[in-house]
C-alpha positions in Angstrom: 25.0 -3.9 -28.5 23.3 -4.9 -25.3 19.2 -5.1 -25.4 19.3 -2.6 -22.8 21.8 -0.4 -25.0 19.0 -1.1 -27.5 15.8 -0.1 -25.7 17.4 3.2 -24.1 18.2 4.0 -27.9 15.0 3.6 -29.2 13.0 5.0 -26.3 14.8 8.2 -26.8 14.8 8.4 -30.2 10.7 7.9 -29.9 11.2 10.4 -27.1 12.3 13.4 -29.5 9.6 12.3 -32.3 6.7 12.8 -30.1 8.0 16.3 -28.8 8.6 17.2 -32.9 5.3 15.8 -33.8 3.7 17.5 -30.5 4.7 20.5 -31.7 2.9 20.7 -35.0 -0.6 19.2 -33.1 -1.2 21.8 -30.4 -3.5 24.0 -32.3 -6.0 20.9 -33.3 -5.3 19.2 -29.4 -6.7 22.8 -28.5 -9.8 22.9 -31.0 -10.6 19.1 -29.7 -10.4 20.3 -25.9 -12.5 23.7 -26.3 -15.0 21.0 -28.5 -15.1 18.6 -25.8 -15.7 21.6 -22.6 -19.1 23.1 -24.7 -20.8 19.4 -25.1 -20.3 18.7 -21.7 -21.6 21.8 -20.6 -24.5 21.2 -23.1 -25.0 17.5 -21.3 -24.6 18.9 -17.8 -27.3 21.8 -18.8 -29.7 18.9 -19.8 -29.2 17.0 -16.7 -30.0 20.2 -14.7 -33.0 20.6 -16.8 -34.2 17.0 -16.0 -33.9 18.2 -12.4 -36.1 21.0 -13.5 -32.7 23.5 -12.1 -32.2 25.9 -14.6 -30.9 28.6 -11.9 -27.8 26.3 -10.4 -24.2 27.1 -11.9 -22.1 24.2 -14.1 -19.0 24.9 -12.8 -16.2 25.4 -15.2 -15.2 21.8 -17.4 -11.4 20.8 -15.9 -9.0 18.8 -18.7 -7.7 16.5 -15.7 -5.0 15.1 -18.9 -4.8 14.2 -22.4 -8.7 13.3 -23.6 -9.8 13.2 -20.1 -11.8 15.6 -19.2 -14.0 16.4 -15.6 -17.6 17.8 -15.1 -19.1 18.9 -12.1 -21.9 20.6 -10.4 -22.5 24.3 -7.7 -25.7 22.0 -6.4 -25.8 18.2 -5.7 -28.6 16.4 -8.4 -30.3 13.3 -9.1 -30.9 11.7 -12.9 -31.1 8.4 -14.4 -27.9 7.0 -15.6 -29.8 6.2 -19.5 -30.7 10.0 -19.5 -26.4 10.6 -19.3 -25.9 7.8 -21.6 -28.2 10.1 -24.3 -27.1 12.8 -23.6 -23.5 12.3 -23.7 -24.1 10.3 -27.5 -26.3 12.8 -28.9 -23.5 16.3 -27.6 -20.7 14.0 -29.0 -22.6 13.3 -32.2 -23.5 17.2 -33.0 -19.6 18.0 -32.1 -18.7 15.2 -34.4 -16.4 13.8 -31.3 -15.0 10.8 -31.4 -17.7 7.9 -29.8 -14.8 5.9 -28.2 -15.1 6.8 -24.7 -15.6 5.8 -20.8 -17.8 7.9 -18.9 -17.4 7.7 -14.6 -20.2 9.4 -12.3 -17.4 9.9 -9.5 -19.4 10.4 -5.6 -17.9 13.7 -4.4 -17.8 12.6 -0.5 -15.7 9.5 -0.7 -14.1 9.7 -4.6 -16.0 6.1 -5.4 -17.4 5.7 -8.6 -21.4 5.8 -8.3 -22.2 4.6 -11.9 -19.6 3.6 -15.4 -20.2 2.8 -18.7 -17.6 2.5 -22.0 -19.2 3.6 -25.5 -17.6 2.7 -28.4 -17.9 2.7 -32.2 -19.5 -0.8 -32.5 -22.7 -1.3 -30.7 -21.8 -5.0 -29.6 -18.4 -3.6 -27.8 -20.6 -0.8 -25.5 -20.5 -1.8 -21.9 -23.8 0.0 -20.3 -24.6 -1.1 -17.2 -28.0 -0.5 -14.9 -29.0 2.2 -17.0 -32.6 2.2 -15.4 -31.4 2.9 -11.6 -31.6 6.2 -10.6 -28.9 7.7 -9.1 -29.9 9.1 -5.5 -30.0 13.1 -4.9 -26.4 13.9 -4.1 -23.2 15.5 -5.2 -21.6 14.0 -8.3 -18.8 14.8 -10.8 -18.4 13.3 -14.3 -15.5 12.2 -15.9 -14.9 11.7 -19.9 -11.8 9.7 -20.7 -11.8 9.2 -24.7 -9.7 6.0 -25.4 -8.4 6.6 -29.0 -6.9 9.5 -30.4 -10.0 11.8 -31.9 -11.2 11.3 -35.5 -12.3 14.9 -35.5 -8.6 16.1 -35.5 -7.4 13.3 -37.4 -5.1 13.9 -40.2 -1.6 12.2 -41.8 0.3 14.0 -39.1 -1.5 13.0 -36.1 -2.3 9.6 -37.4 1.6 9.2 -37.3 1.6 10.9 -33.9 -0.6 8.1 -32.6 0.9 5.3 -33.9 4.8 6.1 -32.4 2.8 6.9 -29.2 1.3 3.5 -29.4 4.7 2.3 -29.8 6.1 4.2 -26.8 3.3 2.6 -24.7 4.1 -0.7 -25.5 7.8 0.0 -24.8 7.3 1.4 -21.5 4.6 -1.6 -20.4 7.1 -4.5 -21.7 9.6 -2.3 -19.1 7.4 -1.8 -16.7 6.3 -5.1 -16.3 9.4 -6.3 -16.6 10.4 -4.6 -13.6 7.3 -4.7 -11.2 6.7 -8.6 -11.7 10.4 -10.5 -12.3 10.5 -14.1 -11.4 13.4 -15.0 -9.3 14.6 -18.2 -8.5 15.9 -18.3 -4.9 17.7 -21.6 -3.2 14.2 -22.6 -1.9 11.4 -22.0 -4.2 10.2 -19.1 -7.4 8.5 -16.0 -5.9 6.8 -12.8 -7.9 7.5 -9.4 -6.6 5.4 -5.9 -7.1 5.2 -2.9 -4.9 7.2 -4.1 -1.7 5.7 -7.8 -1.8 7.2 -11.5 -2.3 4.8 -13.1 -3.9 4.5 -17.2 -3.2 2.0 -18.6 -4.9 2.9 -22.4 -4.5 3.1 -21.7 -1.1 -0.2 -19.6 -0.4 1.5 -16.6 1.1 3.2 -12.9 0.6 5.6 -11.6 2.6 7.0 -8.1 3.0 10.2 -7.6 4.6 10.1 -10.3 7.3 6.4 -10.5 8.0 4.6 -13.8 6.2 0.8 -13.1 5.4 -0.9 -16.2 5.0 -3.9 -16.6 1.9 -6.4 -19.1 1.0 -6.2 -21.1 -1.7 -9.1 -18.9 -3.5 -7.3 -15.8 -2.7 -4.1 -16.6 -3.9 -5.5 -17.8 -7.5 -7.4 -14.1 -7.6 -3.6 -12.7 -6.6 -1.8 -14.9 -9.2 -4.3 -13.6 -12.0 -4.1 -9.6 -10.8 0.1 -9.4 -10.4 0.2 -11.3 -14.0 -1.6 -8.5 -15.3 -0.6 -5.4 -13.1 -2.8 -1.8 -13.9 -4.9 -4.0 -16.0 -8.8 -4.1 -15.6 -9.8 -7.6 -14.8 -13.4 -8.7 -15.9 -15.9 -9.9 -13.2 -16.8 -13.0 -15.6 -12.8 -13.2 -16.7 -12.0 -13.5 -12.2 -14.9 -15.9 -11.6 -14.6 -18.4 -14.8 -10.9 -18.9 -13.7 -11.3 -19.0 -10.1 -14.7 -20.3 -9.7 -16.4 -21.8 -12.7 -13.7 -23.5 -14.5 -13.9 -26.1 -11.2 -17.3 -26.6 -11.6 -18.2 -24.0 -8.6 -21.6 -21.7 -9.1 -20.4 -18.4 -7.1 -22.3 -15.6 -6.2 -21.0 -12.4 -4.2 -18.0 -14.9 -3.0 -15.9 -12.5 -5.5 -16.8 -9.7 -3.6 -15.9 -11.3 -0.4 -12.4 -12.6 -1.6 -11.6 -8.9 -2.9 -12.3 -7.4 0.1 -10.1 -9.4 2.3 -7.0 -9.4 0.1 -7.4 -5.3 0.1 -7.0 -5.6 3.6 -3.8 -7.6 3.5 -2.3 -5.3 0.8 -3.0 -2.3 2.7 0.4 -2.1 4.2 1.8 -0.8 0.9 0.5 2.1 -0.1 1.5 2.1 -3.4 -0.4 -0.7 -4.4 -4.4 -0.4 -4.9 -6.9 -3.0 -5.6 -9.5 -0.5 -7.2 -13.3 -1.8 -7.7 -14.4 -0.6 -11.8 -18.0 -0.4 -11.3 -20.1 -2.8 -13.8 -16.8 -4.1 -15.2 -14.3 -5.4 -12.9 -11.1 -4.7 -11.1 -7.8 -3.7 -11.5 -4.1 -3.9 -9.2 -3.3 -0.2 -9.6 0.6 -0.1 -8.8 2.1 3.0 -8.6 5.5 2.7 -7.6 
């Protein structure tokens, strides 16, 4: 039987699983949501508070998808980023909610994300940025994604449930990849495609249809590292060790700089993002 054969098989078979498994966890999925909507009420009342608001409305907690989950405000409000890095442990610890999580402090008028951090079980893993620097007065929403499946709903059947959906994942990113970044060998030289681009790095260009954009050799190592690891986040240090440091270079906001200009030359397809993670790194969002 072919590998496709194969694959198609098992991705079904997995498919049916997770809908038979989905159906015995909806009752705990529910508890965990209802859980997750009163502490952040509870954390946007404190941040209020610190504001000394207690009149202004929280406005209803949205469940954007699966463990992600969006707070926001009727008034816009200043606080400092280490009071929402309390406040969100110590609601999550009273819940007993699962303390694997990345919090975003999203800027209502243009979508960017003002501040970040990811929490997680171990203290050396935590990634919490400029906790001192206040945010300025403004509007803001905040948005809880939990990265593992919750420990307060965990039991043998979900614990099975999250393992085949690990499994799916994995499927569908070995496909995916697969798919959005094949190497092909033409009669001239080995190009890498995703979205609508060719991909040349031995040659320091991209092309799309029959227009040739020209990069530097800086940009087109950033490139090379971002289509070999599509929808992934990147690390500052990860981008500027491999592009910068490993050649004996010191670099400062040259990062920045080289970011910005090869947004502009993938703007033409908009299915492709390079999207800034603040305090961590970036990521090439493709979503075609």
């Amino acid at each position: 039987m072919k590998i496709r054969s194969i694959f198609t098989y098992g991705l079904l078979a997995i498919l049916v699983f997770l809908i038979w498994m989905f159906t015995g966890s909806t009752s705990d999925e529910s508890e965990f949501s209802e859980k997750v909507k009163v502490s952040l009420r509870d954390v946007g009342n404190q941040l209020l508070l610190s504001n000394q608001d207690s009149t202004s409305l929280i406005l209803p907690v949205i469940a954007l998808e699966n463990f992600k989950y969006q707070l926001s405000f009727q008034k816009p409000l200043s606080f400092d980023p280490g009071s929402l890095v309390s406040n969100v442990q110590g609601s999550f610890q009273k819940s007993a909610l699962p303390l694997n999580y990345l919090v975003e402090v999203i800027q209502c008028s243009d979508h960017e994300v003002a501040y970040s951090y990811e929490f997680r079980n171990t203290e050396e893993k935590n990634i919490i940025p400029c906790a001192g620097r206040v945010l300025p007065e403004s509007c803001y929403t905040i948005e809880v994604k939990f990265m593992n499946k919750t420990a307060s709903v965990l039991n043998s059947q979900t614990l099975l449930f999250a393992i085949v959906f690990i499994v799916l994942i994995l499927l569908v990113t070995v496909f995916y990849k697969r798919k959005q970044a094949v190497v092909v060998e033409d009669s001239n030289s080995t190009y890498t495609t995703f979205g609508s681009f060719r991909f040349y790095q031995e040659q320091n260009k991209l092309v799309k249809a029959a227009v040739e954009i020209d990069l530097s050799k800086k940009e087109c190592e950033l490139l090379a590292i971002f289509v070999a690891n599509p929808n992934q986040i990147i690390k500052r240090d990860e981008l500027t060790k491999k592009v910068w440091e490993d050649n004996g270079v010191i670099v400062g906001r040259s990062l920045d700089t080289y970011i910005s200009k090869l947004r502009k030359k993938l703007k033409e397809d908009d299915t492709i993002k390079l999207t800034n993670i603040h305090g961590v790194g970036y990521k090439l969002e493709i979503n075609k």
